[in-house]
N, C-alpha and C positions, 0 to 999 in steps of 0.2 A: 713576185715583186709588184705586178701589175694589180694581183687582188688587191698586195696591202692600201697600196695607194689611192684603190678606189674606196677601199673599207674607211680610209681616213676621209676620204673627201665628201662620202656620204654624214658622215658623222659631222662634220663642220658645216655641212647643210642643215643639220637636223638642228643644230645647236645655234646656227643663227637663223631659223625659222623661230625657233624656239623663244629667241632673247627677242627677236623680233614684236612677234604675237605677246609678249608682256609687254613689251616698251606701249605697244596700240591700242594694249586695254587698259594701262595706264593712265593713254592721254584721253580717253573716250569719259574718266569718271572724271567728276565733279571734284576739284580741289581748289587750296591757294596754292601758287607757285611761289609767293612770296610774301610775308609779314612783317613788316617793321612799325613797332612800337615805342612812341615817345612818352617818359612819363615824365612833366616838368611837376618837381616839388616845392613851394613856396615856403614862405619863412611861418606862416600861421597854419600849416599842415595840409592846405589843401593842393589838389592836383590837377593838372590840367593832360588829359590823353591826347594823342594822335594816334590813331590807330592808321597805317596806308595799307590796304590789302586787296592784293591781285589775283583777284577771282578767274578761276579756268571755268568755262562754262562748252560742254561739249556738243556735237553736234546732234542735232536732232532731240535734245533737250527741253522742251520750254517751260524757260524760267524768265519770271520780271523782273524778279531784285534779290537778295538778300535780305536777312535781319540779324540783327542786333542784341541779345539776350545779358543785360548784368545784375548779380546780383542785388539785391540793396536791400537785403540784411545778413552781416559779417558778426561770427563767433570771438568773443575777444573773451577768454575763460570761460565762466558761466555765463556772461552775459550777451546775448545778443541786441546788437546793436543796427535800428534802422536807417537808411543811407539813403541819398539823392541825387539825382543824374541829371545835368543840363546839357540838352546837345547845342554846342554851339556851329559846326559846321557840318558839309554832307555834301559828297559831290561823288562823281563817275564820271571818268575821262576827264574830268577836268571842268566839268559842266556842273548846274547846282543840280543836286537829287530830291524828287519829294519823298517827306517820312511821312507816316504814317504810326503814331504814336499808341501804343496797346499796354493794356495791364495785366498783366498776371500774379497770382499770387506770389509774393515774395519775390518778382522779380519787376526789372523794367525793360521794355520791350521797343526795339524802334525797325520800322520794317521800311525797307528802301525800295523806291519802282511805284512803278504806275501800274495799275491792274490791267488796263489796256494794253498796256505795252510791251512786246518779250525782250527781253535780251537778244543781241548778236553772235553768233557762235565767236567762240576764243577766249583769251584776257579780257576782264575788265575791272579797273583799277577803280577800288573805291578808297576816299579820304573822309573820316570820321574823327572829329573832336568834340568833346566833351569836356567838362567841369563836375568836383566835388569835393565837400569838404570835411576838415576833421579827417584824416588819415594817418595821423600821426601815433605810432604808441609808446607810451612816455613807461620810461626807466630810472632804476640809479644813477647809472653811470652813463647811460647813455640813451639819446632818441632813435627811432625806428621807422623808417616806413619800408611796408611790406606791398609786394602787389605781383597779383596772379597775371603777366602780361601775359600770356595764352588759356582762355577756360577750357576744361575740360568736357566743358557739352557743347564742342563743334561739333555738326552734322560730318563732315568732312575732314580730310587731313590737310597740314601744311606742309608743303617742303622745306621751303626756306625763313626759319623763325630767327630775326635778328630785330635789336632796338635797345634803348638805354634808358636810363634812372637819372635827371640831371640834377642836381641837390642843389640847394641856393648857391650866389656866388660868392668865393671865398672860400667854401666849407669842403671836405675830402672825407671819405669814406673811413671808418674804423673797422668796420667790419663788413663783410659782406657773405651772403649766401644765398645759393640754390636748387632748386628740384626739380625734375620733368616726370611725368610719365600719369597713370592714370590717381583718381584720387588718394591722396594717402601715401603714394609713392616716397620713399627717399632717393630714390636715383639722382645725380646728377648729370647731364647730357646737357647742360649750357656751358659754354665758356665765356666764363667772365672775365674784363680787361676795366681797369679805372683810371681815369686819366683827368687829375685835377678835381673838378666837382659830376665828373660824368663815370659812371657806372654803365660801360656794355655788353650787351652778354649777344651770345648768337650758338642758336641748338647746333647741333653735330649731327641730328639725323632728321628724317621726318619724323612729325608728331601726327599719330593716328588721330582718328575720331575716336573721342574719350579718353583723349590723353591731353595735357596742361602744362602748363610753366609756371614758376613764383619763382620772383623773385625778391631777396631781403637787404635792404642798406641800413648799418646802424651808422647812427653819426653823434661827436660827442657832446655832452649838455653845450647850451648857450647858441648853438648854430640857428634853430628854432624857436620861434617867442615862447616863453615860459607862460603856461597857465597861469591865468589870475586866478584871483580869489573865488570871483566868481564862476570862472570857467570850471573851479577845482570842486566847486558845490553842486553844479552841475553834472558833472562824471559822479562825483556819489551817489549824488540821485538818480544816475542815470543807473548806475554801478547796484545800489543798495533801496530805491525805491519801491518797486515791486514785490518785494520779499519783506521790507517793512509793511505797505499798504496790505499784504496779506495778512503778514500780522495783526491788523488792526479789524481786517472785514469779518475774518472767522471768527474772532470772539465773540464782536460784534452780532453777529448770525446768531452764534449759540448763546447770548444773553436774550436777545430778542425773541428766543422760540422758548427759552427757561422762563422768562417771565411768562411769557401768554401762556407755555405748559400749566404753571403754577395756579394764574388765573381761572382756564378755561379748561384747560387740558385732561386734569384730571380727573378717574372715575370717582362718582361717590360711592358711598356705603353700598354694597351689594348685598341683599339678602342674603343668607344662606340656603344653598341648592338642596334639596331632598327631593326623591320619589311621589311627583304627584298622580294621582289614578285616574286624572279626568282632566282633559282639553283648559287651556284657559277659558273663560266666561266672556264672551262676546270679540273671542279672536278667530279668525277661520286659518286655515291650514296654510293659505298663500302667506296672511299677513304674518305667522308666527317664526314661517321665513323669511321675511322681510326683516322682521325687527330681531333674530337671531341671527342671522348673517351679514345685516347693519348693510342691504343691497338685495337687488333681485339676479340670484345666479341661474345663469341659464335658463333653461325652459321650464322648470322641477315645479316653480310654483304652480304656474299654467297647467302642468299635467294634473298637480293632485287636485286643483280645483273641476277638471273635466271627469274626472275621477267620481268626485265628490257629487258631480250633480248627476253623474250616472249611477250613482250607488241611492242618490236621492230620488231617482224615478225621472228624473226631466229628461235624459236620452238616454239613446243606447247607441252603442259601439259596437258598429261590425267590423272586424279586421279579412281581408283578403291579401293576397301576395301582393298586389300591384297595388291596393286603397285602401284607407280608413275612411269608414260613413260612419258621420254621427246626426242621430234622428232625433230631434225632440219626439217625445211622448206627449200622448194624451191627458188631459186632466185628472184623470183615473188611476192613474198610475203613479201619482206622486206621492211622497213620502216624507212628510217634515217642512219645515221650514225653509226659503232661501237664506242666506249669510249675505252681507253687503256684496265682497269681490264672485260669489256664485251669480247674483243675481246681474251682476255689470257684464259679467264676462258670456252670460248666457243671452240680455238683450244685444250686445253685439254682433256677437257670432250669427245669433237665428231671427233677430229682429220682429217682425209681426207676418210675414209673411212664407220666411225659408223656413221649407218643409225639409230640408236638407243640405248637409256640409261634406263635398268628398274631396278627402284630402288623397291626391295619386301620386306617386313615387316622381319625384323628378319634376310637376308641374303648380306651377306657382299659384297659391288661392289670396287673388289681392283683399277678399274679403277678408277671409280668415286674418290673414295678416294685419289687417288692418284693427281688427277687432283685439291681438295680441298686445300690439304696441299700446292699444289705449287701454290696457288691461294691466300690462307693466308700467306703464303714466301714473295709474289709479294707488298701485300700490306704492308706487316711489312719492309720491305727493300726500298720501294717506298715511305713512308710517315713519317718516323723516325725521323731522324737526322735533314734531313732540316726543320722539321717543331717542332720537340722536343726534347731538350738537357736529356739524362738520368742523365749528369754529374756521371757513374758509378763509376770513377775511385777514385771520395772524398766519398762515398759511401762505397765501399770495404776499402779505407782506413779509415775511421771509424771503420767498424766492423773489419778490423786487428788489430786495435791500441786498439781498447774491448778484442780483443781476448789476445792481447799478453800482456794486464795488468792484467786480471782476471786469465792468466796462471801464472804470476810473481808472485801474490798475493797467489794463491792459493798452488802454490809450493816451496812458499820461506818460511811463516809463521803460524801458526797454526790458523784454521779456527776458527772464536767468535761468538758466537749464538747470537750475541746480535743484536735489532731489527737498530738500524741505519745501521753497518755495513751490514743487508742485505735488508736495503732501498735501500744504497746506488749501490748494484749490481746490486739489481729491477729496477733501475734509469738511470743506463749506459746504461742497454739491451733495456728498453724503448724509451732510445735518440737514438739508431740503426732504433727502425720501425720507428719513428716519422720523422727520417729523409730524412725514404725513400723514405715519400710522398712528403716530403718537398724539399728535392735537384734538383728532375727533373723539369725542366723549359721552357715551349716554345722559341722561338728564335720570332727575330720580323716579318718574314714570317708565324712562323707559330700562334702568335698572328692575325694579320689580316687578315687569312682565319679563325680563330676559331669565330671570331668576324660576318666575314659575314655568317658563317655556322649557328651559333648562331640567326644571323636573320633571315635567311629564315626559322632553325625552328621555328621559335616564330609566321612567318606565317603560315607556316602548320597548327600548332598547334591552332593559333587563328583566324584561317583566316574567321569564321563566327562573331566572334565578331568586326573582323576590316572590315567586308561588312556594318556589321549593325551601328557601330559607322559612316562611312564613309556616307552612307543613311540619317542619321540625320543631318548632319551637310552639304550635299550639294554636295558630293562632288564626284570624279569617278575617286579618285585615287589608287582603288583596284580594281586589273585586273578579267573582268568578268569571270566569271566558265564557263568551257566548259569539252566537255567528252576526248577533245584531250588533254586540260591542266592538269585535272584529274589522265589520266595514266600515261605522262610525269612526273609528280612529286612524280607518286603513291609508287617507287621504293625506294626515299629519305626519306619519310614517314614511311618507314618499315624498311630502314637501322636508321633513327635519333627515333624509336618509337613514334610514333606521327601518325601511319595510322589510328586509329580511330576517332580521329577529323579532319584529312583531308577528311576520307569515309564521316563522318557526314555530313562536309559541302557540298559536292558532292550530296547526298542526299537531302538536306533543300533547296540549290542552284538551283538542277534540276531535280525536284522529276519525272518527267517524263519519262525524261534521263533516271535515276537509275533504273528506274521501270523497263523498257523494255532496260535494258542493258545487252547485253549478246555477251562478246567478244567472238574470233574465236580459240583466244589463249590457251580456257581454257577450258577445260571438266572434268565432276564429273559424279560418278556414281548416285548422286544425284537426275539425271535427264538431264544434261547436264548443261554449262554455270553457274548461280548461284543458281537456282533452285529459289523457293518461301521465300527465308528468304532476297531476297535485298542486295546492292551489299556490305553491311557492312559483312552478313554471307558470302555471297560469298568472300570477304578478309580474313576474319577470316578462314574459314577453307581450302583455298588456301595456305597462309604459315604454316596453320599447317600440311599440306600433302604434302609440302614441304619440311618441319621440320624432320617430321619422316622419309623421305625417304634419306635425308641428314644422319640421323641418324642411320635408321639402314645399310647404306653404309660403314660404321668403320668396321675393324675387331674386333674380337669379343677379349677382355679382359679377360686373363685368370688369376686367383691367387693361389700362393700357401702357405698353411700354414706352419709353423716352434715354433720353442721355446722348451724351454726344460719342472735349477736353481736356606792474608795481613791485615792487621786494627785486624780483630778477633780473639777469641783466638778456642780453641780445636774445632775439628769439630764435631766429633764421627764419623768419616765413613762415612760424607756426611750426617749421621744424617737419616740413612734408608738401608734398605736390598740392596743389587747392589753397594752402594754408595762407591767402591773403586776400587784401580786397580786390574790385575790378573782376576780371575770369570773366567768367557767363560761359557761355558760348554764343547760337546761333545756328544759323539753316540758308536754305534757298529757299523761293514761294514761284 
């Protein structure tokens, strides 16, 4: 008997240690112990809040003040609609408080306390009133106001959530309803009581953090001023603005870019492409990619030009694991003629003095580099205009006439969730890129060099299939392979990408040649010349150690990071937790 007695008495020890040690970490967090919320409703739909909320603030805590977080833009079907907050009062304890007024997106923000100053451990009672207006939502049968008297993004819980809905005087509730719990919720955990023109409700439990109240009063026509005329013009266009003025910008946009297409936009007459056997007549390898690719890609031109003037005897290219050295040669050693971009790219790089260029893995040659960019200048300014219309200026005006409809739009009327109205933005911004390709246009110059560039690549690139067609049928009007015509074209080949069907046919043409081909131009740590892989490896790994030395010649890129921050009738509250104005939440600071 004497065990059981102790077994029970231990157990009632454990069990009020237990309720204990909750009740003290209970009072240790951050909550309200109390909320009561006044909402007075006026006869022209606006509202006047009191919010009184008695903040537990625990020990060893510091905190200055509170804040204030409401929404101020509210879903009302597809349309949302922007709102406005006047704080009219602010106090703790009884005392006035200073705010501290902040903006966030989509919301308004009012922060109470002094940044000097902490709070006192315990309660403290803050009183917060406010104004705003148009809250009203208008029915058949009847008026509505809805309101979120607890938001669902307090940092903290409330115990005790109690407060009322006071409707003009005279007027009584026809309907009423409510929801608690986190957003979206249908639960209801308020009780509500109406008594003449007051609606009060008071929760049944605590409300956690991220959990909320709405509440809904319908009340019947005539208690609330009736929209006028113009008020009713107003919700239209509040209502149907936005998704009209879209209507109007996209067209708009795409007439605007159909006309200047028509104008400017379109190509002219292009030649007809056929197999040409010989280079264009005073275009070099860079330019022929410039005005074929209507831009300088990558490095491609650059290399076949360095290419070029080493196949012309002005340097030579040594490749080692860790460097490329390129040497200007002697005057004895040269071979031809320079070309406008050989000759730009060769006074830069080597000027009158440099006996040499070592481009080393990883280390930056401001010269070279320097020499690059005004190399890529030369060809974007030498092969532009005359030979391709950008038509910028119906371009930009496109995207201004986007820009300054989607501004009109978005700051005249309330934004609509609805899927046409944001087709239709998807659809303006869309005709801006679509147009971008579409506007720029060759001119008739630069048509009939794209046409003959077009064919000579179509030789490179097939020039074994139009030997062998040419063979069958009789005939010897494809110019025979030689090691001299080989390197002359090898430069156009690797600016239009097409050197490995030229390498090939160079190989199948003259497999001899290739075998025992080993220019003067060209050294590898490989072994020298091309080494054992044929003069296909020997191209391939020529521009790629050309490539890298090009590449690692840039200065080196540094970053840094940052960043911090109608028809229906009663709704009920949108019919769920959240679903009215007011809410927010809030925090400590």
């Amino acid at each position: 008997m004497k065990t059981l007695a102790l077994r029970a008495l231990l157990f009632a020890t454990l069990l009020w240690f237990c309720v204990g040690f909750a009740q003290a970490q209970d009072s240790v967090s951050e909550h309200f112990e109390r909320a009561d919320i006044t909402v007075r409703v006026a006869k022209d739909g606006s509202v006047t809040v009191r919010e009184e909320l008695d903040y537990y603030k625990p020990r060893g805590l510091q905190k200055r003040g509170i804040f204030r977080e409401l929404n101020n833009k509210v879903r009302e079907g597809a349309i949302t609609h922007k709102k406005t907050f006047r704080l009219t009062l602010a106090t703790r304890n009884g005392r006035s408080e200073s705010v501290t007024y902040m903006s966030n997106p989509g919301t308004t923000v009012w922060r109470f306390g002094d940044a000097d100053v902490f709070l006192e451990d315990g309660l403290q009672r803050y009183v917060i009133e406010y104004t705003s207006k148009d809250w009203l939502f208008y029915y058949d049968d009847l008026d509505e106001i809805r309101w979120n008297v607890w938001g669902e993004y307090w940092d903290f819980p409330v115990k005790d959530l109690t407060g009322r809905i006071i409707l003009p005087e005279g007027s009584t509730a026809k309907e009423t309803a409510s929801y608690s719990g986190r957003f979206g919720s249908k639960d209801t955990d308020l009780k509500l009581t109406t008594e003449g023109n007051v609606v009060s409700f008071a929760s049944n439990r605590t409300l956690s953090s991220g959990e909320g109240a709405t509440v809904a009063v319908g009340v019947e026509k005539g208690v609330f001023d009736p929209l006028s005329a113009a008020e009713m013009r107003a919700r239209w266009w509040r209502a149907n603005g936005a998704l009209l003025g879209m209507g109007l910008v996209t067209p708009a946009v795409l007439l605007f870019y159909l006309l200047g297409w028509k104008k400017v936009g379109r190509d002219p007459v292009k030649p007809p492409v056929f197999a040409r056997y010989e280079a264009p007549k005073d275009y070099s390898a860079a330019a022929a990619h410039r005005i074929l690719k209507r831009g300088v890609h990558g490095d491609t031109p650059l290399i076949a030009t360095l290419l070029s003037l080493a196949i012309k005897g002005r340097i030579r290219i040594d490749v080692t694991k860790k460097e490329t050295v390129l040497t200007p040669l002697p005057l004895g050693d040269h071979k031809g003629t320079l070309n406008t971009e050989e000759d730009i790219l060769f006074g830069k790089i080597f000027g009158s003095r440099v006996s040499e260029v070592i481009l080393k893995k990883r280390t930056p040659n401001s010269r070279f580099h320097t020499a690059t960019l005004a190399f890529r200048s030369h060809l974007n300014s030498a092969y532009s205009t005359d030979y391709h219309k950008v038509n910028f200026k119906y371009i930009f005006g496109g995207i201004a006439l986007t820009g300054l409809g989607l501004f009109a739009v978005f700051n005249s009327f309330h934004t609509p969730s609805t899927e046409v109205f944001w087709l239709l933005v998807a659809g303006v911004i869309l005709l801006n890129f679509v147009f971008m390709f579409l506007m720029p246009a060759p001119t008739k110059k630069g048509a009939q060099i794209t046409s003959e560039i077009e064919g000579f690549k179509l030789y490179l690139e097939t020039a074994e299939k139009l030997r062998l067609n040419a063979a069958k049928v009789g005939t010897d009007d494809v110019p025979p392979m030689t090691v001299e015509r080989y390197e002359a074209f090898l430069p156009y080949a690797v600016a239009l990408d097409v050197e490995k069907p030229w390498t090939k046919h160079f190989e199948k043409t003259l497999p001899i040649a290739a075998k025992d081909y080993q220019p003067s131009y060209y050294n590898s740590y490989r072994g020298g010349g091309f080494g054992n892989g044929g003069v296909g490896s020997m191209q391939k790994d020529m521009v790629k150690a050309l490539s890298s030395g090009v590449a690692s010649a840039r200065p080196v890129q540094t970053s840094s990071g940052g960043g911090s921050s109608s028809g229906r009738s009663f709704s009920g509250g949108g019919g769920f937790s959240g679903g009215g104005g007011g809410g927010g939440g809030g925090g400590s600071w």
